[in-house]
N, C-alpha and C positions, 0 to 999 in steps of 0.2 A: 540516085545512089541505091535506091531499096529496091527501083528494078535490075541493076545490075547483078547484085550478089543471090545466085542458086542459091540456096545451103547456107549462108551466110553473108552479110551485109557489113561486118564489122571489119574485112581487112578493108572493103573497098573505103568505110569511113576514116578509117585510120590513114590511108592515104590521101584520100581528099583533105583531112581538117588538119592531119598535121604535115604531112608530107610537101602536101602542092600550094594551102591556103595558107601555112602556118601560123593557124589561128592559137594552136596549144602545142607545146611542146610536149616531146612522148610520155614525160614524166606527168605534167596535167592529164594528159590523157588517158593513163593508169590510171590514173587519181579517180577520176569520171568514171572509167570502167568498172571498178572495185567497186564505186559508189552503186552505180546502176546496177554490178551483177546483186548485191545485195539486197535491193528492192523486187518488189514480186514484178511480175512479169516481163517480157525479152528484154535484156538486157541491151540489144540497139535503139529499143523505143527511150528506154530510160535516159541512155546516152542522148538522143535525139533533142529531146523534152529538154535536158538539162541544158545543153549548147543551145537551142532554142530563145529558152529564156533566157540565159546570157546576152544572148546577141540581141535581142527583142521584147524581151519579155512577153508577158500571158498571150500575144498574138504568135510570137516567134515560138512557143513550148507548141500553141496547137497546131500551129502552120509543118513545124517538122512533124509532127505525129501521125499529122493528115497524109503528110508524103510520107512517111514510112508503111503506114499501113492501106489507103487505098487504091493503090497503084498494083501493089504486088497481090492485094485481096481481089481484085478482079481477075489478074493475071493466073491465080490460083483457082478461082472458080471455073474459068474455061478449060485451063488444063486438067485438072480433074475429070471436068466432059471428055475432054482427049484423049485422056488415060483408060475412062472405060470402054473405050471403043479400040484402043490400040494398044494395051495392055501386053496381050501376047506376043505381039512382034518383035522375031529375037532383034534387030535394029533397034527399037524402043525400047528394051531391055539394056545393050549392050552400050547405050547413047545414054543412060541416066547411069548407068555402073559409071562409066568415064568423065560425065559429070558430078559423081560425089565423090572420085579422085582427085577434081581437082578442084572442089572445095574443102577436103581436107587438108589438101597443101597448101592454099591460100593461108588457112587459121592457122597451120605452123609458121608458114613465112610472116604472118604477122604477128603472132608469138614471141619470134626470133627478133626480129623489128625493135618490136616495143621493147623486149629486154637489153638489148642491145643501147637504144635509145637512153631508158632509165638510167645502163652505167654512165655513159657518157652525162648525161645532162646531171648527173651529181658526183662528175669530179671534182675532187679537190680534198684538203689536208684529212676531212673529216669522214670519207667515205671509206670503206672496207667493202668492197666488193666481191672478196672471196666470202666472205660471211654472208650477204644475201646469193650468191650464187650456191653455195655449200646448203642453203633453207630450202631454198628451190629443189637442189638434186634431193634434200633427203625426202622435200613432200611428192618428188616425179616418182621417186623409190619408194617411197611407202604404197602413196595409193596406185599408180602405176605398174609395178612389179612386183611388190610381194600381197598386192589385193589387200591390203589394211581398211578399213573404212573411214570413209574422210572425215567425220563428226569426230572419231580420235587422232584420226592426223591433226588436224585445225586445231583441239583442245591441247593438244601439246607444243605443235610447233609457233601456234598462236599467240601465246602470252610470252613462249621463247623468244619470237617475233619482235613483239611488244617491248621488252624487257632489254633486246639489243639495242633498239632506238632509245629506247629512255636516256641506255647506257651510253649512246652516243653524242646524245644532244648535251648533256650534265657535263 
């Protein structure tokens, strides 16, 4: 899986663990990823480690770690060789432009996914979907379009966040 994804590793996991294995449904799988993006370093490793040790524990957390990172850290050190030597080649240029096109569409089509996913896996009498879709557009709008910074986006729409769940679970 971590040699597969240029650019990123996280739609191809997202299709392998929920998609094809259905190990977690999309909403676990938030769940994991919120978790991971909040601990320091790549947020695939965190993810990795965690389903790791679920499935295994302390062998399973360093066995995915080890395939997250040694596979693609070799792969990296040679093409970097590569890249100094064929750097200028507009082909080598025009061939990694076209590849981080289409690792930016990957993380939107799995954006799309996972959100999509979320609404469905918590249908029912108790969900309001406009209300986490409406949170969504106003933090895509804040920090996405009118350049707000995210440390006031988060402290406001945060506890707003917070405060709907509370609201919904009572």
């Amino acid at each position: 899986m971590a040699l597969s994804g240029f650019g990123g590793v996280m739609p191809f996991a997202y299709r392998s663990i929920v998609e094809r294995q259905r190990w977690y449904t999309p909403a676990e799988f938030a769940e994991i990823l919120a978790f991971g993006q909040v601990l320091p370093g790549p947020s695939i490793c965190n993810v990795a480690v965690m389903i790791g040790w679920k499935q295994c524990g302390f062998a399973g957390a360093l066995a995915a770690l080890a395939g997250m990172l040694l596979g693609p850290s070799v792969v990296v050190v040679v093409l970097g060789a590569l890249y100094q030597h064929f750097e200028r080649v507009p082909r080598v240029e025009h061939a990694l432009g076209g590849m981080s096109a289409v690792a930016a569409g990957l993380i939107i089509a799995t954006a799309i996914n996972m959100g999509i996913g979320l609404f469905r896996d918590r249908a029912g009498p108790r969900t309001v979907p406009g209300i986490e879709a409406a949170l969504l557009a106003l933090a895509f709008g804040a920090v996405g379009i009118a350049h707000w910074p995210m440390l006031m986006v988060i402290g406001i729409l945060g506890p707003l966040a917070v405060l709907l769940a509370w609201w919904r679970r009572a």
